[in-house]
C-alpha positions in Angstrom: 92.3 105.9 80.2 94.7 102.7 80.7 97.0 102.4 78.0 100.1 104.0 76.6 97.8 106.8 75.6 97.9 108.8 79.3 99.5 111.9 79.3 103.3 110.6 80.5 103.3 113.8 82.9 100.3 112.0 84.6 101.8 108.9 84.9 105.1 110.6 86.1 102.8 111.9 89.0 101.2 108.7 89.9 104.0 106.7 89.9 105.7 109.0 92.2 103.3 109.5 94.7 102.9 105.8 94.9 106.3 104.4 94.4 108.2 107.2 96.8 109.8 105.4 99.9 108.4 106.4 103.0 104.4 107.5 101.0 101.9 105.2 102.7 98.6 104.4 100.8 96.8 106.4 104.1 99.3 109.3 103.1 98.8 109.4 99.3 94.4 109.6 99.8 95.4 112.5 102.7 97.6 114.2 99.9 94.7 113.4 97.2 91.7 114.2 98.7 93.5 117.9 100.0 94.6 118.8 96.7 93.1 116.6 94.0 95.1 114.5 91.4 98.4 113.8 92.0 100.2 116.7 89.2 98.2 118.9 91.8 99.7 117.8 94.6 103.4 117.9 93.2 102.4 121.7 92.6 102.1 122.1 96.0 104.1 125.0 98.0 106.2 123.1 100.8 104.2 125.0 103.1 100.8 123.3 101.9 102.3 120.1 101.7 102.7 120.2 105.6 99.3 120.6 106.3 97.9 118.0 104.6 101.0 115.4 105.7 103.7 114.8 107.9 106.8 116.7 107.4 108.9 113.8 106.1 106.1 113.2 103.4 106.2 117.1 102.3 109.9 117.0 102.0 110.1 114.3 99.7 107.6 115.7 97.7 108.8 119.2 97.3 112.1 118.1 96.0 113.2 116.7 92.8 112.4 112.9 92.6 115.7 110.8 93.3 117.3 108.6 90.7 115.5 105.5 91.6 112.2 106.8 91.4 113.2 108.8 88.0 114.1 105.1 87.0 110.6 103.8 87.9 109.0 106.4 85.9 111.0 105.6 83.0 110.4 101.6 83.3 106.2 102.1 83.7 106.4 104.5 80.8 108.3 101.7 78.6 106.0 99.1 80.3 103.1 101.0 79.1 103.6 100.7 75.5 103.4 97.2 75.4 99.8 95.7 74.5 98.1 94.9 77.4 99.7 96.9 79.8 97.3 99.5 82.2 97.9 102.0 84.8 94.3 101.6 86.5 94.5 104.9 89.3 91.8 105.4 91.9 91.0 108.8 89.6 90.0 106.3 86.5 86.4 104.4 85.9 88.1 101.2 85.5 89.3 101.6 89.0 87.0 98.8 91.1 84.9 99.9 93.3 84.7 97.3 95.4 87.8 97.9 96.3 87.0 101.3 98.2 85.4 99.2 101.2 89.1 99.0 102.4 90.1 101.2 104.7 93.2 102.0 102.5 92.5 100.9 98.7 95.3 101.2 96.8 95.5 104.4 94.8 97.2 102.5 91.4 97.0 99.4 90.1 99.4 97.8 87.3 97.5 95.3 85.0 99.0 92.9 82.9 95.7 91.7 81.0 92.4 92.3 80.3 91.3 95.2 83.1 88.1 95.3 82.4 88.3 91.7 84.1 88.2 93.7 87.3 84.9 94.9 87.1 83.5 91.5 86.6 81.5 89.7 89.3 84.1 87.2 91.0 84.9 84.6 93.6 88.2 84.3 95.7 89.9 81.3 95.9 92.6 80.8 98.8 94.4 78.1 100.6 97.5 75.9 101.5 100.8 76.3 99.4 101.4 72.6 100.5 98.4 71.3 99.5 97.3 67.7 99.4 96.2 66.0 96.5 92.2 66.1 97.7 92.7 70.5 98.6 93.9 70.2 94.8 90.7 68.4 93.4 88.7 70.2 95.2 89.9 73.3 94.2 89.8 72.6 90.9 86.1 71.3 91.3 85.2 74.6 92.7 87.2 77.1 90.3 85.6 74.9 87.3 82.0 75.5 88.5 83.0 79.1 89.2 84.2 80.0 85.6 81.7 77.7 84.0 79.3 79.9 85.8 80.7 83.1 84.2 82.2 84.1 87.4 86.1 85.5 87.7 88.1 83.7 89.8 90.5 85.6 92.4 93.5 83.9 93.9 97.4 85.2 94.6 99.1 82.9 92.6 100.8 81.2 94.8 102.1 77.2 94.9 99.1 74.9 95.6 95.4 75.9 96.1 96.1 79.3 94.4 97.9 77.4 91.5 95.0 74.8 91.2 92.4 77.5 90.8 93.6 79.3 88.5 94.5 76.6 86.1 91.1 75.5 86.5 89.2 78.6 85.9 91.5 79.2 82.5 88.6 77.1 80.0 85.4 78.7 81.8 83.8 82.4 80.4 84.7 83.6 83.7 88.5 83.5 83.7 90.4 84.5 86.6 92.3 87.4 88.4 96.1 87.2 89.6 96.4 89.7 92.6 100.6 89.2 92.9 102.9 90.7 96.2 105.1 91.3 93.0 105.7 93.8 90.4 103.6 92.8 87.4 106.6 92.2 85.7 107.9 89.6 87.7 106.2 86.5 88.3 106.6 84.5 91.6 107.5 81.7 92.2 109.6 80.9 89.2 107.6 78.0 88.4 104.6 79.6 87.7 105.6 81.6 84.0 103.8 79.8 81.9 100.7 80.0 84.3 100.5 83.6 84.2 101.1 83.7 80.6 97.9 81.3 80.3 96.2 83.5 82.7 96.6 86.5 80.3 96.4 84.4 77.2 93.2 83.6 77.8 91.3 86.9 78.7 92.9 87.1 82.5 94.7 89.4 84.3 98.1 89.6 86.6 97.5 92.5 88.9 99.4 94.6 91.7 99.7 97.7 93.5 103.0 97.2 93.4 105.5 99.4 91.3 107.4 97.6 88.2 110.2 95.5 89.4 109.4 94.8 93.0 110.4 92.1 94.6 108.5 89.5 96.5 109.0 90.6 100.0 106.8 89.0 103.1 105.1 92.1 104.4 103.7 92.5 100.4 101.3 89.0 100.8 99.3 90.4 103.3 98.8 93.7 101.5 98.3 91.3 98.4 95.2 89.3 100.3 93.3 92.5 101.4 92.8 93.1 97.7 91.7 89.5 96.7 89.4 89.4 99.6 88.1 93.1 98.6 87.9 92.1 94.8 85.6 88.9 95.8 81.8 88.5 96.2 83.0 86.1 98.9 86.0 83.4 99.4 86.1 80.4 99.8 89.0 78.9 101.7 90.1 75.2 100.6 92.7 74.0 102.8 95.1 76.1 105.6 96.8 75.8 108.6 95.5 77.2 112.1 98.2 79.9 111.3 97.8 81.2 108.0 97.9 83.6 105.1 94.7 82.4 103.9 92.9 83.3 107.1 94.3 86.7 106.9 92.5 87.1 104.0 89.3 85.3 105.2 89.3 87.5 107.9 89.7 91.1 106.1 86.9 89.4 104.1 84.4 89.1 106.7 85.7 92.8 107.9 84.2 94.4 105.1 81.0 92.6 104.6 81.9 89.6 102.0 81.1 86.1 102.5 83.2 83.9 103.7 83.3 80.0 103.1 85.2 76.8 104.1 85.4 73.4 103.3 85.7 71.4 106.0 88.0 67.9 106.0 89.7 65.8 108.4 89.5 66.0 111.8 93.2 64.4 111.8 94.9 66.9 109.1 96.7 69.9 110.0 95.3 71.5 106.9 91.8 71.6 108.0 92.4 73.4 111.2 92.0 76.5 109.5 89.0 75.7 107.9 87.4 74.3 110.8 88.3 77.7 112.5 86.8 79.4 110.3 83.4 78.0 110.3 83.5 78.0 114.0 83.5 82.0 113.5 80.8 81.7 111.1 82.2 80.9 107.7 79.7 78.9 105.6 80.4 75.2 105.5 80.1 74.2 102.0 80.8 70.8 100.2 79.9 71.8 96.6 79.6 74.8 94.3 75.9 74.7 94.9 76.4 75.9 98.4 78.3 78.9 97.3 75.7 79.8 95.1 73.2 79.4 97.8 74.4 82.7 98.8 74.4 84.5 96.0 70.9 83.9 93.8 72.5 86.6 91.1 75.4 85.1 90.7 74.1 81.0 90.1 73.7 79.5 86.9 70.9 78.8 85.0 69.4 75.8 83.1 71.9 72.6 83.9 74.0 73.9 86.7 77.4 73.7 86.3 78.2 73.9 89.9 76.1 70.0 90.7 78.0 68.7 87.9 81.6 67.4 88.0 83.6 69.4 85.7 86.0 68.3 83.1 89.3 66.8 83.7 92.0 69.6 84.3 93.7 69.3 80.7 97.5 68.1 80.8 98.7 71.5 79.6 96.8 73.1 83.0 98.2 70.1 85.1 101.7 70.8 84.3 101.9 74.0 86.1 100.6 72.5 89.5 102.6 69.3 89.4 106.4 69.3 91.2 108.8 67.5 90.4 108.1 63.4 90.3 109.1 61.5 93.9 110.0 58.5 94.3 106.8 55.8 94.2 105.8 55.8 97.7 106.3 59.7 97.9 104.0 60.2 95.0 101.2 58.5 96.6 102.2 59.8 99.9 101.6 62.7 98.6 98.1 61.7 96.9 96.8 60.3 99.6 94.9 62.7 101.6 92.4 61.6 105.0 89.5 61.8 102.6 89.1 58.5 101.2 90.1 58.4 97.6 89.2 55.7 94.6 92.4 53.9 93.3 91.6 55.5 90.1 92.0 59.1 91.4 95.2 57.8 92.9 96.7 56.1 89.8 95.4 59.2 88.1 97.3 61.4 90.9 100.5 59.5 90.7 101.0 58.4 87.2 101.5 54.7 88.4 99.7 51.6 87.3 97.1 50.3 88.9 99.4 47.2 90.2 102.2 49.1 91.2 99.7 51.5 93.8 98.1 48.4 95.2 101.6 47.2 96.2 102.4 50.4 97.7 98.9 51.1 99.5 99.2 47.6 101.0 102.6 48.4 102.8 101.3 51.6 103.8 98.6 49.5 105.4 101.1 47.5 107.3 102.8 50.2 108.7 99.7 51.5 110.2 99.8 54.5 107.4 96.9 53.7 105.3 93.4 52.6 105.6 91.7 50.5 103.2 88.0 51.4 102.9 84.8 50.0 101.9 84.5 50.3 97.3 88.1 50.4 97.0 88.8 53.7 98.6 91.9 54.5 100.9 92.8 57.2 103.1 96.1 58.2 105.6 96.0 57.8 108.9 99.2 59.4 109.7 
């Protein structure tokens, strides 16, 4: 049961065993697995409550809930009403299993969405927030292949790559998944409304372990990417940093058994350290969809394989969500311009600029020392 039809005194339970300051995740499974569902545990004698967790934890428990948690009761209740909205707990058979190979699964998840999406087979998606133009494409070229494929892509919804792959994933049968550091009820960044409304729209889902109206807060990103890389079949890192979140999650990947791939790119960019670290470890080089598949012969397509083909222009409507606001002319195809080499007509296409006016700007970038001009009309940075 994940609608408004729960029993309200079982929500009232799970909500305050989960949204109770000072409750871990590793204190809530002790607490379940002494006494069973969480109405039993409330019943508790104080007594009982300390052996089965720490004293601070039986306290809390044995009295009255405070006002705030009363107040978050109250808001998941009214949340609940709405179409849509789930309570998925560990006790329920929508709960993922997949996501018990953590060593502390969340006990609750709040879906905005379809929740069944969580029990479909999937594929993470991670990467740079500041990524370049090329991280972009390519995510876009694997979340496409993905989805066309039937598969659900996973990303955190976050600026760049995780922007880019959802967007793309939004036309194909598979869809994707939104695993926020949020409150479901809050979407972060800002910018990104109208994505998450498309990701529900469209048969999606926004997802957290995180109680109604909480705030994005840094330690929550990290507990965020242990349930995208739990979620996945594998992930697939585009573009990061030597020091990054997307390695977190590429790492708590490979702890529990999933696959793990990179895409590898310029020696010269600081974006493809990551990457490269990765598949120094052991992450799967890949350069297509194709390889991905490669590793899971379940999970390909048949017939005409969507993942060799190149998919379908991102429709303005998707680009508008990744897009910031437009530089000046040589920042715009600064910003295009990635050490891949790149066709003019993926940069006029990447910049909005005519043909003439990105020949005049690649040529001074050229000058400077910038820019290198390569052989069928393709450029790439040098610095």
């Amino acid at each position: 049961m994940t609608d408004s039809t729960r029993d309200p005194a079982e929500v009232a339970a799970w909500v305050r065993l989960t949204a109770t300051p000072g409750i871990s995740v590793q204190a809530g499974r002790r607490l379940l697995a002494a006494f069973g569902l969480p109405q039993a545990v409330l019943a508790q004698d104080p007594a009982r409550l300390r052996d089965a967790a720490e004293p601070a934890v039986a306290r809390v428990l044995a009295a009255p809930p405070d006002a705030d948690v009363s107040a978050r009761i109250d808001r998941t209740l009214q949340w609940l009403d709405s179409p849509g909205h789930h309570l998925v707990t560990m006790g329920d058979a929508a709960y993922p299993a997949r996501l018990l190979d953590l060593a502390d699964p969340p006990l609750v998840l709040y879906v905005n969405g379809q929740a069944a999406r969580l029990q479909a087979p999937s594929l993470g998606i991670v990467g740079a927030r500041h990524a370049t133009a090329q991280g972009v494409r390519n995510a876009q070229t694997f979340a496409s292949a993905f989805s066309d494929a039937g598969l659900t892509v996973v990303s955190g919804l976050a600026l760049g790559i995780d922007a880019a792959a959802h967007a793309a994933a939004l036309n194909g049968p598979g869809g994707t998944v939104a695993i926020v550091g949020t409150g479901v009820d809050i979407v972060y960044p800002a910018r990104h409304h109208k994505l998450a409304h498309q990701i529900v729209d469209t048969g999606g889902a926004i997802v957290s372990e995180f109680p109604l109206g909480t705030p994005g807060l840094p330690n929550h990103f990290p507990r965020r990417n242990r349930i995208i890389a739990a979620l996945a079949r594998g992930v697939l890192v585009v573009e990061a940093a030597e020091r990054s979140g997307s390695l977190i999650t590429a790492r708590l990947a490979s702890e529990i058994g999933r696959e793990v791939f990179a895409i590898p790119g310029s020696t010269h960019a600081e974006l493809s350290r990551g990457c490269h670290k990765l598949i120094r470890q052991g992450a799967k080089l890949v350069e297509s969809a194709a390889d991905v598949f490669e590793e899971f012969a379940d999970l390909a397509p048949t017939g005409a394989s969507s993942a060799t083909r190149t998919p379908a222009r991102t429709k303005a409507s998707q680009v508008s969500v990744l897009a910031t606001p437009q530089p000046a002319a040589a920042d715009a195809l600064g910003a295009a311009l990635a050490y891949d080499p790149v066709t003019l007509d993926a940069l006029c296409e990447g910049t909005g600029m005519a043909a003439e006016a990105v020949s005049a700007e690649l040529l001074q970038l050229e000058l400077a020392g910038a820019a290198e001009r390569l052989p069928g009309n393709r450029f790439r940075r040098l610095a």
